[in-house]
N, C-alpha and C positions, 0 to 999 in steps of 0.2 A: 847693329846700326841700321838707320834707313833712308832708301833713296828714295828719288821718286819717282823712278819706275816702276821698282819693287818694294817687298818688304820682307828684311830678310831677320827670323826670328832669333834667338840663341836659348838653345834651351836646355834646362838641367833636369839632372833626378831632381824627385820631392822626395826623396828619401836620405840621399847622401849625396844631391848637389854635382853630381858628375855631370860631363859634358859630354860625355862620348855613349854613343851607339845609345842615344834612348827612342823607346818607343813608348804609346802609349796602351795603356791596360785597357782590360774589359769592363774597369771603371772609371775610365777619363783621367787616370792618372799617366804622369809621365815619369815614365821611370829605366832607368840603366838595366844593362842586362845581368848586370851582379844583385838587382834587387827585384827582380822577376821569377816569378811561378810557373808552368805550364799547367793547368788542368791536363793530363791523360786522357780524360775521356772525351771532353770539348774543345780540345787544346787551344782554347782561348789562356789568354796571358791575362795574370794577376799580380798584385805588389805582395811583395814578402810580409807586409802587416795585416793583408787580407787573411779571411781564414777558410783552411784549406785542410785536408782531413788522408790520412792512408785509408786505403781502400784495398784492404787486404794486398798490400805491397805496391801498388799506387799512388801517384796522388791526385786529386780528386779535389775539384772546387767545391766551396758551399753550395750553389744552384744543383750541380749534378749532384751533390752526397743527399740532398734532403726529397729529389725526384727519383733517385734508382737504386739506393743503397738504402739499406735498414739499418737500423743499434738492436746489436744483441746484452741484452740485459744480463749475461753472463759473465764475458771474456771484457766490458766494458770498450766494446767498440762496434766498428763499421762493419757491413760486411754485403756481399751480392748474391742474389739468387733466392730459395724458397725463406719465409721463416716459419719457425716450429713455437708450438705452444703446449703449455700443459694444464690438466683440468684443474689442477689443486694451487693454481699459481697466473698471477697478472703478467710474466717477466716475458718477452718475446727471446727466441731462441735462435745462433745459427745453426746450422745440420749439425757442425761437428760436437758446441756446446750441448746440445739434442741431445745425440747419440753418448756423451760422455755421462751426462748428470741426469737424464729421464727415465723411469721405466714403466714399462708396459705393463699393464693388469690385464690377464683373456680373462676373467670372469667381466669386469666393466667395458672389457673391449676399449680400453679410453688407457691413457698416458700421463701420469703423476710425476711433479717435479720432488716433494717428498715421500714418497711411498704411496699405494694407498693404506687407508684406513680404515675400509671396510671390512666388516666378518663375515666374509665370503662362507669360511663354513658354517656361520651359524647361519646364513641364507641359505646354504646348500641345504642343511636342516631342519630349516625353513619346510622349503621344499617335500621335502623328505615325510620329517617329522613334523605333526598337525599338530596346532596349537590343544590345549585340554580342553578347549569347548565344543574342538570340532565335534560336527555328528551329521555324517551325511544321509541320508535319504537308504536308508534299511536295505538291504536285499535280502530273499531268504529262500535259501538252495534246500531243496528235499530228494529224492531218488526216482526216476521220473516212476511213475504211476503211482509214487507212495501217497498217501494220504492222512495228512496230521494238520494237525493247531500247534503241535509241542515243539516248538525250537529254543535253540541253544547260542547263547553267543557269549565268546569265551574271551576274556581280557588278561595278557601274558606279559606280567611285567619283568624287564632283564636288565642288567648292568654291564657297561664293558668294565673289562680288568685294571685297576690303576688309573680308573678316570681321566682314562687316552680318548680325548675330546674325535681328532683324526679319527681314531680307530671305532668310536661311535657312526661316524656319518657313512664309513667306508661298510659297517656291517647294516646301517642303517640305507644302502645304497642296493645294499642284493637283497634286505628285506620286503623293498619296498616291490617287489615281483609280486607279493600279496598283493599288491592296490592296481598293478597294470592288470589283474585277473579279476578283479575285482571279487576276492575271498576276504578277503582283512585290510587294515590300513594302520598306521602308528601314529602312535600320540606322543607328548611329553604327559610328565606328570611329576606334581612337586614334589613327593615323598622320594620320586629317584634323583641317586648324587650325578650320574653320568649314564644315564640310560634311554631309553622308552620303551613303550608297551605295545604291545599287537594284540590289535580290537578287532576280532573277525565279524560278519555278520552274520546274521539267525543261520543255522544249518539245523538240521532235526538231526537226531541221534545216531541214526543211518547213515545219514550222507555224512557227516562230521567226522564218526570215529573210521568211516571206511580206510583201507591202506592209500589209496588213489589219492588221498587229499594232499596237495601242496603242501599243506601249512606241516606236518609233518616232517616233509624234506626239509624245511626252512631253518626246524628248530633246530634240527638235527645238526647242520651246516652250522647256524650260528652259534652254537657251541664246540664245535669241531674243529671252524676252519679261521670263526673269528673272536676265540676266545672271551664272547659272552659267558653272563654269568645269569643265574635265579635261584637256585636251590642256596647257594653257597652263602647268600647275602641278608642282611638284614633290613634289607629294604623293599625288596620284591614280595609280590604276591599272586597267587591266579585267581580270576573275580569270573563266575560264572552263571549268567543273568540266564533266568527260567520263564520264557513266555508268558503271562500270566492268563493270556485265551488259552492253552495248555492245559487249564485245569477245568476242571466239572464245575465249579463253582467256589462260593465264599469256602462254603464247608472244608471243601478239597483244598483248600488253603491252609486250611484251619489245622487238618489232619497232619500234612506236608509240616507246617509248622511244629508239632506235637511232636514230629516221629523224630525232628535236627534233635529241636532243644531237648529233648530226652532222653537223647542218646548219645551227649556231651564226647565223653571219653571217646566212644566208636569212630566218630566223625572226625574227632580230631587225630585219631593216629592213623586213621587210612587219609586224611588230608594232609600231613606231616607237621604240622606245628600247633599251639596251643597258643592263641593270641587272645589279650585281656585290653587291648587297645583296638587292633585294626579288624579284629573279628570278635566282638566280646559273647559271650552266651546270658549274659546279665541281664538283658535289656526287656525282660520280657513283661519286668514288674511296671505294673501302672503306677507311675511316681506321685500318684492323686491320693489313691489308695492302700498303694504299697502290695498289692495283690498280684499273684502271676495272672498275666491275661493275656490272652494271642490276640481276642478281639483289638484290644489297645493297639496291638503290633499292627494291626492289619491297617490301621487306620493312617491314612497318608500324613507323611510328619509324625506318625505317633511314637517312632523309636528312633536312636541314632543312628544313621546312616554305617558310622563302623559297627556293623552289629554280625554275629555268624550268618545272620542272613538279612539283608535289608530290603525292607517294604517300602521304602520313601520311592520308589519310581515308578511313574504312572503304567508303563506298560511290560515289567517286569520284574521277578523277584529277583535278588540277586547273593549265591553263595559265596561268604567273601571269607570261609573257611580254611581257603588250600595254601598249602605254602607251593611260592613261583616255582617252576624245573620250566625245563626247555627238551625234556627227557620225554617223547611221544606216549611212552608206554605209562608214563603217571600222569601225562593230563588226560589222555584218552581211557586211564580209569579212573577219573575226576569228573569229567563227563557224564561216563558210564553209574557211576554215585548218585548223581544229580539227576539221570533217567530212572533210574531206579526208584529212587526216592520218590518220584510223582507219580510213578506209576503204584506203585506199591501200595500208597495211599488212595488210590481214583474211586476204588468201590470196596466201602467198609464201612459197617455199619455200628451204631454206637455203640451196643452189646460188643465188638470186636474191639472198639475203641478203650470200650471201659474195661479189658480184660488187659490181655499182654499183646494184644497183635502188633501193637507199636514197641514193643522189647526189641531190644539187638539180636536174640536168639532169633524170633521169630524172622524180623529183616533179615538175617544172615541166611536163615535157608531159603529164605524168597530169591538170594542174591544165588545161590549154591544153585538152585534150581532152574536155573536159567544160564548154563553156563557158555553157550553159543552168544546167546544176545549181550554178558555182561564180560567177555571173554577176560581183559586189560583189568577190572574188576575183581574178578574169579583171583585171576595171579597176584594181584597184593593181598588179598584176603588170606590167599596159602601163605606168603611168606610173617606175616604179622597174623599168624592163626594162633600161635601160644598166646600171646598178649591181649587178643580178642577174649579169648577162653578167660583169661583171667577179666578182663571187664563185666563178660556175661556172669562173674560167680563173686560179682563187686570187690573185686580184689582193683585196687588203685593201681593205673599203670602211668608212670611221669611218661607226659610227651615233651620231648626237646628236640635235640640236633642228634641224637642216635638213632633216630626214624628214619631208614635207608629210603633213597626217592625212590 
């Protein structure tokens, strides 16, 4: 009611119409104390139809939840203090949602709400392992005071055991000590199912087959300790490029050419395999003509690259004769083959040409002859000397997989 002195109000909830003990809200509502809120944080007072939020066991007006509190997109609420995020995901996180449903990747250094998805080891392989186009900038180690044109550079294809992808990068991991020395470096290559190859650069014959050479320990190890494979497989090979400044000239080409292809059988059982595919000895015929010609061969592009020895690259011939080992003592007389064979041929004259000097007999005692220089040589030559015998008296000898590496 009212006087007129004063004016005396009567006021109720707007919520449930009480008369007793109301005050007003922090929205100009009047409301009982049965239909009041306290914000915790601002303890300003609200109506029970405002909206108001827990705050991790709190409760918490709208003004302060949407200034100091975040939503974690996880647990589907409110929460205080830092938020977490993950790279593969929009959802904001709190610590504890974090730590339950995120993980860590040390290769990305970065935090995934599903896993990540990257092939960390095919990067590490990456790494590792050079794409097959690599070709870096040559180097080419000789023995210091030696003097030559003739280098060597040896390409060793291997497979791990079981196509244990891991077990590639891990032995591709201590290979790769070849490339911090800068002696070799590794490649892929599509003919392997689970492997790579080791691409050393030019060494001359000396400095190569010496015992001092890294590359040696390497093979040795990754057949030893990480169950590498090349002899055993049917996909490995050793590919051995011959300088082509190395030689006297066209002729000396020509010669080197005459002495392989002529001596089919020899070459292939001191190289251990006879390959009709990836080293063919066929290629020599001019397909114009149908005639054998070396000249054809010598001509860039003029024969197939999988040839016993291929001419298609501009700065080297390359014997792609050998069956793969990782076994020092058979590439280092695979090498020793390959010196031999250029040298043997450097100064011969037609008259020697047109007689036998290119026979296997003849090459075998050129090889006998020299047994300090061809040492690794000399020793398979003794253990495959029946078999030789029989080549030299054209007795047929099968090469397969019973050609001890």
């Amino acid at each position: 009611m009212e006087t007129t002195d004063e004016v005396e109000i009567e006021s109720v909830c707007s919520i449930c119409a009480s008369e007793s003990d109301v005050v007003e809200s922090a929205e100009g509502e009047v409301i009982c104390d049965q239909c009041s809120v306290i914000c915790e944080r601002c303890e300003s007072i609200y109506s029970s139809k405002d909206s108001m939020y827990d705050i991790e066991g709190r409760i918490w007006c709208d003004p302060c939840t949407m200034s100091y509190a975040y939503y974690c997109d996880e647990h589907d609420g409110y929460f205080t203090g830092y938020t977490y995020s993950a790279n593969d995901s929009n959802r904001t996180f709190c610590e504890t949602c974090f730590q339950d449903n995120v993980s860590y990747c040390e290769e990305c250094d970065d935090y995934y709400y599903n896993g990540c998805d990257i092939d960390h080891e095919g990067e590490m392989d990456g790494r590792l392992i050079h794409d097959y186009s690599y070709r870096p900038d040559p180097i080419f180690y000789r023995l210091p005071d030696e003097e030559t044109r003739l280098y060597f550079g040896i390409e060793i294809e291997t497979e791990v055991r079981g196509q244990d992808y891991p077990q590639r990068t891990t032995a591709a991991e201590y290979a790769s000590m070849l490339e911090s020395e800068q002696l070799a470096y590794l490649k892929s290559d599509g003919s392997l199912e689970c492997g790579f190859e080791i691409v050393t650069h030019p060494m001359s014959h000396a400095y190569m087959t010496r015992d001092e050479n890294p590359l040696w320990r390497v093979l040795t190890t990754l057949k030893r300790d990480y169950e590498m494979m090349s002899w055993g497989t049917k996909t490995c090979g050793l590919h051995i490029h011959v300088s082509r400044n190395g030689f006297a000239g066209g002729s000396h080409q020509h010669r080197f050419l005459q002495l392989v292809y002529n001596n089919k059988e020899f070459y292939e059982l001191l190289a251990g395999r006879s390959s009709s595919h990836w080293a063919k000895f066929d290629d020599v015929f001019d397909p114009e003509t149908g005639r054998k010609s070396f000249k054809h061969k010598l001509d860039r592009n003029g024969s197939d690259r999988y040839s016993a020895v291929n001419t298609n690259n501009r700065n080297t011939l390359e014997m792609r004769i050998f069956r793969g080992s990782l076994n020092p003592r058979f590439v280092k007389s695979a090498v020793d083959l390959a010196h031999a064979s250029v040298e043997y041929t450097r100064v011969m004259s037609v008259q020697e040409v047109r007689g036998d000097a290119l026979s296997t007999p003849k090459f075998r005692q050129y090889i006998e002859s020299k047994s300090d220089l061809y040492k690794s040589l000399n020793e398979r030559i003794a253990i495959h000397i029946d078999d030789i015998q029989r080549i030299e008296r054209s007795k047929h000898v099968p090469i397969g997989s019973f050609v001890s590496e």
